[in-house]
PDB file of N, CA, C and O in Angstrom:
ATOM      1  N   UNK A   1      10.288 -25.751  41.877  1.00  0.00           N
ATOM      2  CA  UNK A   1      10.991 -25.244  40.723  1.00  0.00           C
ATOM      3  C   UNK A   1       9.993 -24.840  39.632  1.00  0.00           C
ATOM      4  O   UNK A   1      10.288 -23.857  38.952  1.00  0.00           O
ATOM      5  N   UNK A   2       8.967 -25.415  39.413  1.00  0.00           N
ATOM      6  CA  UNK A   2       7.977 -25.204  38.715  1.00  0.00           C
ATOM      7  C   UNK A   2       7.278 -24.325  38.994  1.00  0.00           C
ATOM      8  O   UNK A   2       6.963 -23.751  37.951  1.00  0.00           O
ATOM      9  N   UNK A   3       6.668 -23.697  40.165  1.00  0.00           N
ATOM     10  CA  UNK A   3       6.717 -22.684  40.251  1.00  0.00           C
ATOM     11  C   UNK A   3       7.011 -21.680  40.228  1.00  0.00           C
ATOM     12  O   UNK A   3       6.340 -20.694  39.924  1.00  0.00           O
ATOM     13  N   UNK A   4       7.982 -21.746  40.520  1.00  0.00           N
ATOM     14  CA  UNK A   4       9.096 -20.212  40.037  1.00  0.00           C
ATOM     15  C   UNK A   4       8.911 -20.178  38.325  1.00  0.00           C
ATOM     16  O   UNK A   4       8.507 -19.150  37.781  1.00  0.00           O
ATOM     17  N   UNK A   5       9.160 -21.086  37.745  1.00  0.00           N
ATOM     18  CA  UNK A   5       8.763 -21.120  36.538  1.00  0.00           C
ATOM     19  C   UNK A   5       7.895 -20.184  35.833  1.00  0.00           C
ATOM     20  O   UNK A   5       7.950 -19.255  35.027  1.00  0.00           O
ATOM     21  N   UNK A   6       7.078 -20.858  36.508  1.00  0.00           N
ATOM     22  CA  UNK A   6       5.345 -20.026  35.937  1.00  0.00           C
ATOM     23  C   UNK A   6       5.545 -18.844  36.156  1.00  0.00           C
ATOM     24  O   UNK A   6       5.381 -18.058  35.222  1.00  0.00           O
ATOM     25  N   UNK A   7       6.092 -18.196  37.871  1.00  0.00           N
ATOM     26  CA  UNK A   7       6.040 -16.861  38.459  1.00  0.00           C
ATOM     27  C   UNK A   7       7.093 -16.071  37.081  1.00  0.00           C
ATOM     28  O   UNK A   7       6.773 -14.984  36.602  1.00  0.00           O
ATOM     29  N   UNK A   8       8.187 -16.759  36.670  1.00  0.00           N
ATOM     30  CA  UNK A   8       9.107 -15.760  35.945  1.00  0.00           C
ATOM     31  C   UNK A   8       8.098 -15.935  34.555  1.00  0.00           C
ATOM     32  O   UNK A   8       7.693 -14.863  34.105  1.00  0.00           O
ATOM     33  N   UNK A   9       7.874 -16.565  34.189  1.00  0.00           N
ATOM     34  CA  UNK A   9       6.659 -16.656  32.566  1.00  0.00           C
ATOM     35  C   UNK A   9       5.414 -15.948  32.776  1.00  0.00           C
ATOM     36  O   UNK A   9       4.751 -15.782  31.752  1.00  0.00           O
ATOM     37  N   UNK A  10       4.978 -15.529  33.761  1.00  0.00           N
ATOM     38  CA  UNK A  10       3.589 -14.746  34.136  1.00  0.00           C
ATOM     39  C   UNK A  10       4.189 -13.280  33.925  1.00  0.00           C
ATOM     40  O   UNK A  10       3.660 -12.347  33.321  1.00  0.00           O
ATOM     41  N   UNK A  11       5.847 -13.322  34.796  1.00  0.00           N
ATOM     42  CA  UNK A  11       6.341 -11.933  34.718  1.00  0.00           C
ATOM     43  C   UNK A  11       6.779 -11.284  33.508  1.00  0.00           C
ATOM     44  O   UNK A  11       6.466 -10.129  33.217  1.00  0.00           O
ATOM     45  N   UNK A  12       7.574 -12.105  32.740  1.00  0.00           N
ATOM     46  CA  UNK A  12       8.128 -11.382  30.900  1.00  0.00           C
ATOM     47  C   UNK A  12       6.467 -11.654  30.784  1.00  0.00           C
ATOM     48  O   UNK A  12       6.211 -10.534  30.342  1.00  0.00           O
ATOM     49  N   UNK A  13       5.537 -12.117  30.833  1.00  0.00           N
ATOM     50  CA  UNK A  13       4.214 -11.947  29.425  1.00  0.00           C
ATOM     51  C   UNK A  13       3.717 -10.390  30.432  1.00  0.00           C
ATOM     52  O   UNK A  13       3.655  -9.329  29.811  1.00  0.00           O
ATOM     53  N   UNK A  14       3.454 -10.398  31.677  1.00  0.00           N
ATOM     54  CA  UNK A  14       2.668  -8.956  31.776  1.00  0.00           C
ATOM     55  C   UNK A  14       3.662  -7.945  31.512  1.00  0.00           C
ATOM     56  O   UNK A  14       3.264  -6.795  31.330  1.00  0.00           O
ATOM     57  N   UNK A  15       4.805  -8.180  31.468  1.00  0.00           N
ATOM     58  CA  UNK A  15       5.764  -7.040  31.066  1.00  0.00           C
ATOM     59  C   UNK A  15       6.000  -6.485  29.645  1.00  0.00           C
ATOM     60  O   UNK A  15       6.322  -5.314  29.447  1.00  0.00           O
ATOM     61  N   UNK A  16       5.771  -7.642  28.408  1.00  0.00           N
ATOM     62  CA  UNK A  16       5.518  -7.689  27.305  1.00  0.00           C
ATOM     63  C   UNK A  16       4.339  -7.230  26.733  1.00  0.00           C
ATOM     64  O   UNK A  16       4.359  -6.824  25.572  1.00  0.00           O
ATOM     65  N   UNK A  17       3.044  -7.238  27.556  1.00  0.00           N
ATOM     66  CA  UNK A  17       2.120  -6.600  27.617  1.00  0.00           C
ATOM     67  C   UNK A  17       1.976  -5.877  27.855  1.00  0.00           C
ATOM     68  O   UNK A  17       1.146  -5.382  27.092  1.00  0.00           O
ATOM     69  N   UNK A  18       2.409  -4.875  28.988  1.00  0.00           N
ATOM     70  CA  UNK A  18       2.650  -3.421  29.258  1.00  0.00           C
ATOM     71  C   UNK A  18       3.413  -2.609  28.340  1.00  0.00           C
ATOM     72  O   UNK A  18       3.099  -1.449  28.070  1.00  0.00           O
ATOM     73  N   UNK A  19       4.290  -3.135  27.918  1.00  0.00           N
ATOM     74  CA  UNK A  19       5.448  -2.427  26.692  1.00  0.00           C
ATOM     75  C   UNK A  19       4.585  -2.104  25.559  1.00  0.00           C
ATOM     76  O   UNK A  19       4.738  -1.213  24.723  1.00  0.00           O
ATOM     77  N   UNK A  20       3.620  -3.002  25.668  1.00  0.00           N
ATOM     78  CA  UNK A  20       2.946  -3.150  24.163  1.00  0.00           C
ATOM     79  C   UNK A  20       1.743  -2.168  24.140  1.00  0.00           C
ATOM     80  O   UNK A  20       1.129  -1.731  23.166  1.00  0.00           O
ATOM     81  N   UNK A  21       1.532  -1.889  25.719  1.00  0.00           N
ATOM     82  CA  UNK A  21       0.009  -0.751  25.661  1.00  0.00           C
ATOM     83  C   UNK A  21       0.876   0.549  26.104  1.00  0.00           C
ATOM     84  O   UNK A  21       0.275   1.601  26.321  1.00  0.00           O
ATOM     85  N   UNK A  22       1.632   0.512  26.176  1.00  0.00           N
ATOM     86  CA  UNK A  22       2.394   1.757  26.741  1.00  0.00           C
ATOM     87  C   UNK A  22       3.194   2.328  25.221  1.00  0.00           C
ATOM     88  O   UNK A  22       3.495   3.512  25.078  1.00  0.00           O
ATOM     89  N   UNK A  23       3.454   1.298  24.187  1.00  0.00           N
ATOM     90  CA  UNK A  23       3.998   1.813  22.885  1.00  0.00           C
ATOM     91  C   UNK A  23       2.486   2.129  22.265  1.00  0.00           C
ATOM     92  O   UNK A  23       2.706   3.244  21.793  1.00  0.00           O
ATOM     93  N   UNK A  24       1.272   1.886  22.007  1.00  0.00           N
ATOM     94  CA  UNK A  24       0.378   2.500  21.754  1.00  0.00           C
ATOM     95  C   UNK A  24      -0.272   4.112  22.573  1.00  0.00           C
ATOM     96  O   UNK A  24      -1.059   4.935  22.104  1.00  0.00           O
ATOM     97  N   UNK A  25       0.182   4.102  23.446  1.00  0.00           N
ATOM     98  CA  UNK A  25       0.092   5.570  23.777  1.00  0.00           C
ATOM     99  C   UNK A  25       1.031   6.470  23.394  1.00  0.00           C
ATOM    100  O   UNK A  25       0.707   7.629  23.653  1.00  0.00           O
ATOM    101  N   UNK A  26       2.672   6.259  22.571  1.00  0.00           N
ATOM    102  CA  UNK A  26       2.895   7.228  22.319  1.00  0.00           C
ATOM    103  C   UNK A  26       2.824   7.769  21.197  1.00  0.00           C
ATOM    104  O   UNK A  26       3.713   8.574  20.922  1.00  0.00           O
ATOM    105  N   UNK A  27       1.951   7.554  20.380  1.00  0.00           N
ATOM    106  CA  UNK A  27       1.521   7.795  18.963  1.00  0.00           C
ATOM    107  C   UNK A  27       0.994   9.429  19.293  1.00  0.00           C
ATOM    108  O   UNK A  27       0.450   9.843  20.316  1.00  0.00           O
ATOM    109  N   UNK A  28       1.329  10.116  18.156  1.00  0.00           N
ATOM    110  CA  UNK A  28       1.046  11.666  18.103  1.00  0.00           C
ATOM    111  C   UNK A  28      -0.085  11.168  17.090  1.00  0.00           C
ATOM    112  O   UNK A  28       0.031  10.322  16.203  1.00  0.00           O
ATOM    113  N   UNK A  29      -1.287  11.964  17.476  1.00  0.00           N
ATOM    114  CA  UNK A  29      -2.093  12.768  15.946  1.00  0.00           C
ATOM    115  C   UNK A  29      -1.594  13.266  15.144  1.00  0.00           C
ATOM    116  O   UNK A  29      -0.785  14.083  15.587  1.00  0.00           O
ATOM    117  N   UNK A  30      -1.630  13.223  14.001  1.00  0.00           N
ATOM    118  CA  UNK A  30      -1.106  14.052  12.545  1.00  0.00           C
ATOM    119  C   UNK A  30      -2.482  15.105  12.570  1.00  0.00           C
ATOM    120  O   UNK A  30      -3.653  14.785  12.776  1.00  0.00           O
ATOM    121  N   UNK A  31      -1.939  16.409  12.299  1.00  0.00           N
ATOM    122  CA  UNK A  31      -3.139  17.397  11.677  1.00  0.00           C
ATOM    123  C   UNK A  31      -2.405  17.598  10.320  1.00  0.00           C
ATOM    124  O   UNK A  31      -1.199  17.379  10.198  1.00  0.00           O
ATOM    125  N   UNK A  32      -3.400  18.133   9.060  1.00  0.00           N
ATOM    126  CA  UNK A  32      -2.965  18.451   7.937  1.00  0.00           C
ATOM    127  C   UNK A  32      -3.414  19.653   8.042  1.00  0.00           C
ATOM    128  O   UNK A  32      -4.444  19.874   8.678  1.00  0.00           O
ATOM    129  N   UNK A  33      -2.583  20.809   7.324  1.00  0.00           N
ATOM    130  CA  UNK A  33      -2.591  21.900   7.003  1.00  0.00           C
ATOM    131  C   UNK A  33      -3.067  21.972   5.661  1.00  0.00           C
ATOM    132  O   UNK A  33      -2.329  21.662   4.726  1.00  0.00           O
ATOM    133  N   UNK A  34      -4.732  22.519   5.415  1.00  0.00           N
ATOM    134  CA  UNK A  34      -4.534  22.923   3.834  1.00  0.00           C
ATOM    135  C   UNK A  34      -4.845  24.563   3.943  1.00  0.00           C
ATOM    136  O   UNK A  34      -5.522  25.341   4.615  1.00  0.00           O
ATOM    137  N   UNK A  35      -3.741  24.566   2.649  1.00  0.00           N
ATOM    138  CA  UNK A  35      -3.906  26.258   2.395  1.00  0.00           C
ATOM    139  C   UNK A  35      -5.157  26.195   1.031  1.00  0.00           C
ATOM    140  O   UNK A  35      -5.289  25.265   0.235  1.00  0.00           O
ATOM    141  N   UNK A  36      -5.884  27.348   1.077  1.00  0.00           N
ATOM    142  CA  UNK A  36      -6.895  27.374   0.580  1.00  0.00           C
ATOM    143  C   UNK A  36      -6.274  27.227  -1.098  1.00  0.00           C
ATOM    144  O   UNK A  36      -5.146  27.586  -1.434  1.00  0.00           O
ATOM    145  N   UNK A  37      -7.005  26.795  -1.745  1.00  0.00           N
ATOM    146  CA  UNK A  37      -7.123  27.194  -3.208  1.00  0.00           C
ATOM    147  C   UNK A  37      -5.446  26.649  -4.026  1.00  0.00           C
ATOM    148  O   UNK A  37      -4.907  26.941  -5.093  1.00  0.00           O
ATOM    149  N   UNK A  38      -5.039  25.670  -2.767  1.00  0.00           N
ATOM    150  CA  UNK A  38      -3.534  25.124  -3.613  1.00  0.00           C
ATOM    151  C   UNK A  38      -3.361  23.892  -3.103  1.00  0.00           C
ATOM    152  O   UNK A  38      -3.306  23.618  -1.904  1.00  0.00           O
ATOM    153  N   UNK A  39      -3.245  22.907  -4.308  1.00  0.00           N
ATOM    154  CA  UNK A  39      -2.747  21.729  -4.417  1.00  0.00           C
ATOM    155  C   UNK A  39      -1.292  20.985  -4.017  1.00  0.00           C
ATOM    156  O   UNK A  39      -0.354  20.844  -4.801  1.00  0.00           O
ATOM    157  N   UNK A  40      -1.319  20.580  -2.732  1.00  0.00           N
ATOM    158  CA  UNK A  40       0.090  20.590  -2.306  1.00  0.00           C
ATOM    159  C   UNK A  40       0.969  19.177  -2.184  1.00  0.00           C
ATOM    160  O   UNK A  40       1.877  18.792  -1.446  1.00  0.00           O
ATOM    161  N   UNK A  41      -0.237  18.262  -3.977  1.00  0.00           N
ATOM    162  CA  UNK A  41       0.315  17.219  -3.851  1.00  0.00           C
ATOM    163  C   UNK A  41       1.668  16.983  -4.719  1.00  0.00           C
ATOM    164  O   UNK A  41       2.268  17.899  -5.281  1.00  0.00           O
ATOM    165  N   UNK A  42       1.942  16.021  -4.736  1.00  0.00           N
ATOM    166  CA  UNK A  42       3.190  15.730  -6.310  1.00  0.00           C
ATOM    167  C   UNK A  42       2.234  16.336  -7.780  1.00  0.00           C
ATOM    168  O   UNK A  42       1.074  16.280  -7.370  1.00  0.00           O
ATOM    169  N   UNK A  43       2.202  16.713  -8.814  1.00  0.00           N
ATOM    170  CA  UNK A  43       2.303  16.546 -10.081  1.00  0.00           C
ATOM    171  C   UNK A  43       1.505  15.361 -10.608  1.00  0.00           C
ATOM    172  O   UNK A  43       2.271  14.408 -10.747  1.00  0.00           O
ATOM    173  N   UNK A  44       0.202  15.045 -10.969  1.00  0.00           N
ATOM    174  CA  UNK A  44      -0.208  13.430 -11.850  1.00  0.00           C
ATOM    175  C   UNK A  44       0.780  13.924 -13.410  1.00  0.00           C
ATOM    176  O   UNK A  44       0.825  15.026 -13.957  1.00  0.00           O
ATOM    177  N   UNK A  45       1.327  12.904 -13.706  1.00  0.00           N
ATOM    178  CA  UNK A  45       1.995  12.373 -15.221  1.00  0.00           C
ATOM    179  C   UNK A  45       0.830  11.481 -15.718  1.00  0.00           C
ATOM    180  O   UNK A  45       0.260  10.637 -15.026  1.00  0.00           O
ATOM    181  N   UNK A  46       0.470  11.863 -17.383  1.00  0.00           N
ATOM    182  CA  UNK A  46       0.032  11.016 -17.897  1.00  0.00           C
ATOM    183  C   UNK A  46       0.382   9.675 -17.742  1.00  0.00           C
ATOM    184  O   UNK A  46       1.545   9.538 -17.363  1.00  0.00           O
ATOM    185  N   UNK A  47      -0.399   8.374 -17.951  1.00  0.00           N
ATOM    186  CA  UNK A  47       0.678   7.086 -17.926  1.00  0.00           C
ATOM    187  C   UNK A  47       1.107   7.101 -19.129  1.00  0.00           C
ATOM    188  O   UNK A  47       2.083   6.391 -18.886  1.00  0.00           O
ATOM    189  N   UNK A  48       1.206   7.318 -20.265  1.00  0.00           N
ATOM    190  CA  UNK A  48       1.859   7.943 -21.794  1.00  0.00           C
ATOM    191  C   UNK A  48       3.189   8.381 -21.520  1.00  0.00           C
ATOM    192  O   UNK A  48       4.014   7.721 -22.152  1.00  0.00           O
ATOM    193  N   UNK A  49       3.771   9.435 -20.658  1.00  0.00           N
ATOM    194  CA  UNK A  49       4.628   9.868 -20.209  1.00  0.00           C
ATOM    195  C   UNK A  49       5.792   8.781 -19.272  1.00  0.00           C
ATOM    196  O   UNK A  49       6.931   9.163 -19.008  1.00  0.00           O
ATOM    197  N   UNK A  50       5.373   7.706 -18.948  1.00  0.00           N
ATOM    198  CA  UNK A  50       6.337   7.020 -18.423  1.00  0.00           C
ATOM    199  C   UNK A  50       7.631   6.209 -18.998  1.00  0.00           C
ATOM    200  O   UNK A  50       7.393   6.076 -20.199  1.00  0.00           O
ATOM    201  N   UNK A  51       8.468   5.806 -18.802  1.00  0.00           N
ATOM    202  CA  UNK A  51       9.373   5.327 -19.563  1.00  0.00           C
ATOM    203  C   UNK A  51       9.567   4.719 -20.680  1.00  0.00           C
ATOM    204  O   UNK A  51      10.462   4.893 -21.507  1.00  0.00           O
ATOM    205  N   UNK A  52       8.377   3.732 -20.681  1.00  0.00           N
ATOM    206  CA  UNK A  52       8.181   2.708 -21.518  1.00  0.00           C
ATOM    207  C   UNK A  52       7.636   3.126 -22.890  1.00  0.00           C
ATOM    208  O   UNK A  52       7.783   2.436 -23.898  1.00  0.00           O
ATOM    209  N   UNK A  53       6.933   4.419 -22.855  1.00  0.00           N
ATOM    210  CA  UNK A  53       6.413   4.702 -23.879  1.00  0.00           C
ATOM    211  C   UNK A  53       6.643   6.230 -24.450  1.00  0.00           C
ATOM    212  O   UNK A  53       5.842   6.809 -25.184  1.00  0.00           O
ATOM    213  N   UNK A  54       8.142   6.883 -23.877  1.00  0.00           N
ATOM    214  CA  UNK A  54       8.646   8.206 -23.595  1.00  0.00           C
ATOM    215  C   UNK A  54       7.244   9.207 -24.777  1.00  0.00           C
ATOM    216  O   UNK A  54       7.412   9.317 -25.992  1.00  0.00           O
ATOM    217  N   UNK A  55       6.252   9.674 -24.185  1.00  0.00           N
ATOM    218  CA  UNK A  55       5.305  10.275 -24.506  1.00  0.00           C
ATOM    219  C   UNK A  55       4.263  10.211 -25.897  1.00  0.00           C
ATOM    220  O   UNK A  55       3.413  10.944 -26.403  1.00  0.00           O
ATOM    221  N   UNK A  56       4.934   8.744 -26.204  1.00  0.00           N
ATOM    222  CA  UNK A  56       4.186   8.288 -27.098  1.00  0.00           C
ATOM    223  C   UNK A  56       2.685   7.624 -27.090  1.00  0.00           C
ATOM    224  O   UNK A  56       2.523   6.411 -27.224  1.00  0.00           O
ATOM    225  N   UNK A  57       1.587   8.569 -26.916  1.00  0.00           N
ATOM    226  CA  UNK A  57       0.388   7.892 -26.893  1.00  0.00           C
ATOM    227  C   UNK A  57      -0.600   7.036 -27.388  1.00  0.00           C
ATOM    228  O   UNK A  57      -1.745   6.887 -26.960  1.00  0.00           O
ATOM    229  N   UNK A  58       0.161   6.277 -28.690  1.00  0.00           N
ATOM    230  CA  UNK A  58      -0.700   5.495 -29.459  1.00  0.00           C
ATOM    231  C   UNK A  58       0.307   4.715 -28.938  1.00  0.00           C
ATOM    232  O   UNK A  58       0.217   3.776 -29.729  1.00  0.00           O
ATOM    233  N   UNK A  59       1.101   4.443 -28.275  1.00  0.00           N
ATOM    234  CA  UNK A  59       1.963   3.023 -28.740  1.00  0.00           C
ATOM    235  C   UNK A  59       1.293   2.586 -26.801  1.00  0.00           C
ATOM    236  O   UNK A  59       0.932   1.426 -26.600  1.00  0.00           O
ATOM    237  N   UNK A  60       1.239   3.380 -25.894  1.00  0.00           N
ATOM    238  CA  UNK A  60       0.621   3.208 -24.733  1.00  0.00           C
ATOM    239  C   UNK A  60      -0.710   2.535 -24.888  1.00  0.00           C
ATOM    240  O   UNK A  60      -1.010   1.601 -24.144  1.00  0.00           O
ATOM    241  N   UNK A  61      -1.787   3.109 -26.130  1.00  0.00           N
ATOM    242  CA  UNK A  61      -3.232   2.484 -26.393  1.00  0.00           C
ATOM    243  C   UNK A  61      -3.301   0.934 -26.707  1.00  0.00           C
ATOM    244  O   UNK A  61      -3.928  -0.038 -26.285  1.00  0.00           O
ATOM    245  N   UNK A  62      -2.067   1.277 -27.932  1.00  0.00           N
ATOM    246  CA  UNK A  62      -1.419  -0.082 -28.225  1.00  0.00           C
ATOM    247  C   UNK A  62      -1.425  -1.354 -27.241  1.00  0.00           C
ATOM    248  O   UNK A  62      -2.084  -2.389 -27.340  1.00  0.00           O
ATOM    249  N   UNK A  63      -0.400  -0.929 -26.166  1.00  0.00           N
ATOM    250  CA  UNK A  63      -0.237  -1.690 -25.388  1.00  0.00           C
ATOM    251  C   UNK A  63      -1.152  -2.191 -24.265  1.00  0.00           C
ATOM    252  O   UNK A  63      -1.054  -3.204 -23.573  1.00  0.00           O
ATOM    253  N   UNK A  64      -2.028  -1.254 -24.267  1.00  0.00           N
ATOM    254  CA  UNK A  64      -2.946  -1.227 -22.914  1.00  0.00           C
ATOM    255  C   UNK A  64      -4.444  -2.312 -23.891  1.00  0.00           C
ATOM    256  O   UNK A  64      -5.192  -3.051 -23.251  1.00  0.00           O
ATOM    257  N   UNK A  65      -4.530  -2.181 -25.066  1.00  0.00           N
ATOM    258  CA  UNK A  65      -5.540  -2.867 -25.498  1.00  0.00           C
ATOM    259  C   UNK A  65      -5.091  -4.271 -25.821  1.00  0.00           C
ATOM    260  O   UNK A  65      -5.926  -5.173 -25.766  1.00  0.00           O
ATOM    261  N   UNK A  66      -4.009  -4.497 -26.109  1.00  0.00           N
ATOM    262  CA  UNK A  66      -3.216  -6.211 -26.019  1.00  0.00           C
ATOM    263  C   UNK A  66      -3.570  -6.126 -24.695  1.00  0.00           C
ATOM    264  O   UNK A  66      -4.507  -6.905 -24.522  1.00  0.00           O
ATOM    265  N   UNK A  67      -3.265  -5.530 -23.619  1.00  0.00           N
ATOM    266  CA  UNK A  67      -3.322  -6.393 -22.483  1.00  0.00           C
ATOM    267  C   UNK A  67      -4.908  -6.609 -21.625  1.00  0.00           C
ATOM    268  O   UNK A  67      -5.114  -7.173 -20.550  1.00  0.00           O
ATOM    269  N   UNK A  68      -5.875  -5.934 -22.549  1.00  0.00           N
ATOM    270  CA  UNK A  68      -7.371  -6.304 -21.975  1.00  0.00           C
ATOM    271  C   UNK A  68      -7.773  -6.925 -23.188  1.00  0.00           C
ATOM    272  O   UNK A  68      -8.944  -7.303 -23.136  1.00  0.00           O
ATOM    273  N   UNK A  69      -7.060  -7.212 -24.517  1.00  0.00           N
ATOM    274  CA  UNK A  69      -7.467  -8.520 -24.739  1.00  0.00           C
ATOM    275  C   UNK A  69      -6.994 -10.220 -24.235  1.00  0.00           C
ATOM    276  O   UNK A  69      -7.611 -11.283 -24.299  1.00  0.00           O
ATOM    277  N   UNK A  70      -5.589  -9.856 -23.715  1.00  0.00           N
ATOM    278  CA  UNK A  70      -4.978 -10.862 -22.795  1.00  0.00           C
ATOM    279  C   UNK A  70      -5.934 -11.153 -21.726  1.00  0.00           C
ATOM    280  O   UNK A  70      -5.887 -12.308 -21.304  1.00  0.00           O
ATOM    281  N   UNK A  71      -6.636 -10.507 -21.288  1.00  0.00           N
ATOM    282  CA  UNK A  71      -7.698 -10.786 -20.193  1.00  0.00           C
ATOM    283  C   UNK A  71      -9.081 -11.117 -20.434  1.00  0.00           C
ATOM    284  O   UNK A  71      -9.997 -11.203 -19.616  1.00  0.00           O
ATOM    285  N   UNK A  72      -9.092 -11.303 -21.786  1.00  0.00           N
ATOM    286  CA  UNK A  72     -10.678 -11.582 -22.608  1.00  0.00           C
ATOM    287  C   UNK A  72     -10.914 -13.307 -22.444  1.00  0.00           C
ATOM    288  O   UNK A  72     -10.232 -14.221 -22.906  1.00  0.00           O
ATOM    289  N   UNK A  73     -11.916 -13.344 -21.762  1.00  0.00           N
ATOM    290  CA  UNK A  73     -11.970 -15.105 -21.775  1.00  0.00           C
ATOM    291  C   UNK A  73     -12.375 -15.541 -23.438  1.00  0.00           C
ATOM    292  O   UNK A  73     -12.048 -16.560 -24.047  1.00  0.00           O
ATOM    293  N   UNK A  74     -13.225 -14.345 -23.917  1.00  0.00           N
ATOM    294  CA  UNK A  74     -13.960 -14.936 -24.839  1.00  0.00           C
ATOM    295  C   UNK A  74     -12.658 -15.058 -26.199  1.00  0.00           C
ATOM    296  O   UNK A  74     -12.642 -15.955 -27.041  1.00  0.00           O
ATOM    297  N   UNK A  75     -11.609 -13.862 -26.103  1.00  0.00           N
ATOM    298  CA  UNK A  75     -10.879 -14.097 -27.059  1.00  0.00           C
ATOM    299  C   UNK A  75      -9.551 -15.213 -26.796  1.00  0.00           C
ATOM    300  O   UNK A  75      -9.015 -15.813 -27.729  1.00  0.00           O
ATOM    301  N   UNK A  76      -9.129 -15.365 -25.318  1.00  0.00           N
ATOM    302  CA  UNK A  76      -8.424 -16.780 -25.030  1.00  0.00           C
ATOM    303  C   UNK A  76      -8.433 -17.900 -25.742  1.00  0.00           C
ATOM    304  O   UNK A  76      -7.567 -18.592 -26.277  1.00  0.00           O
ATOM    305  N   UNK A  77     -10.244 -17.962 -25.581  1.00  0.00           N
ATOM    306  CA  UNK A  77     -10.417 -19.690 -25.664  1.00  0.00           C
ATOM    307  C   UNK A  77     -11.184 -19.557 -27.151  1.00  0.00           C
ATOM    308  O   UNK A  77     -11.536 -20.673 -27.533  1.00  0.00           O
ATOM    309  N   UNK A  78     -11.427 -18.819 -27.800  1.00  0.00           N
ATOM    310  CA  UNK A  78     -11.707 -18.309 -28.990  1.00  0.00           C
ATOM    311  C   UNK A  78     -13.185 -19.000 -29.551  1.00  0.00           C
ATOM    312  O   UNK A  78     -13.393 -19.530 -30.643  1.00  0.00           O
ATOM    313  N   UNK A  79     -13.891 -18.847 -28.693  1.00  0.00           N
ATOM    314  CA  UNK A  79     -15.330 -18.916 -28.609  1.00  0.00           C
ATOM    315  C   UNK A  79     -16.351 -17.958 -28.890  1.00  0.00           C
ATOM    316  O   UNK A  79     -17.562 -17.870 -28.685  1.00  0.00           O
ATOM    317  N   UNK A  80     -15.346 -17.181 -29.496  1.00  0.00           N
ATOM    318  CA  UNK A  80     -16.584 -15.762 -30.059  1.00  0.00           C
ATOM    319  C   UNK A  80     -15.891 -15.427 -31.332  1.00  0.00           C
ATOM    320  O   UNK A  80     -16.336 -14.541 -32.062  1.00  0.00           O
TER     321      UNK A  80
END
């Protein structure tokens, strides 16, 4: 009985293994097409432009310099 065992557990693992090298062969190559002299990505948005700060650019500086002084060890622990 134990044998048969093993024989059916030898059989699902090489079969599980074959599935598994046989799903790596059907992968296609991607080629990209570029057309010369055009950018065919999305649009970059300022980060100014995002919701939080509807195109207000001092209140973005604002915010962006609180948060690299939030990351200042020296101004944390207030040793400077």
């Amino acid at each position: 009985m134990r044998i048969r065992f093993l024989g059916l557990a030898a059989a699902s693992t090489s079969l599980t293994l074959m599935a598994l090298l046989l799903a790596g062969c059907g992968e296609k190559p991607t080629v990209t097409v570029y057309k010369q002299g055009q950018y065919q990505g999305k649009p970059d948005n300022q980060p100014w432009e995002s919701q939080p700060f509807n195109n207000n650019k001092a209140d973005w500086e604002k915010s962006i310099r609180a948060r690299n002084n939030g990351q200042n060890e020296y101004l944390r622990t207030g040793t400077q």
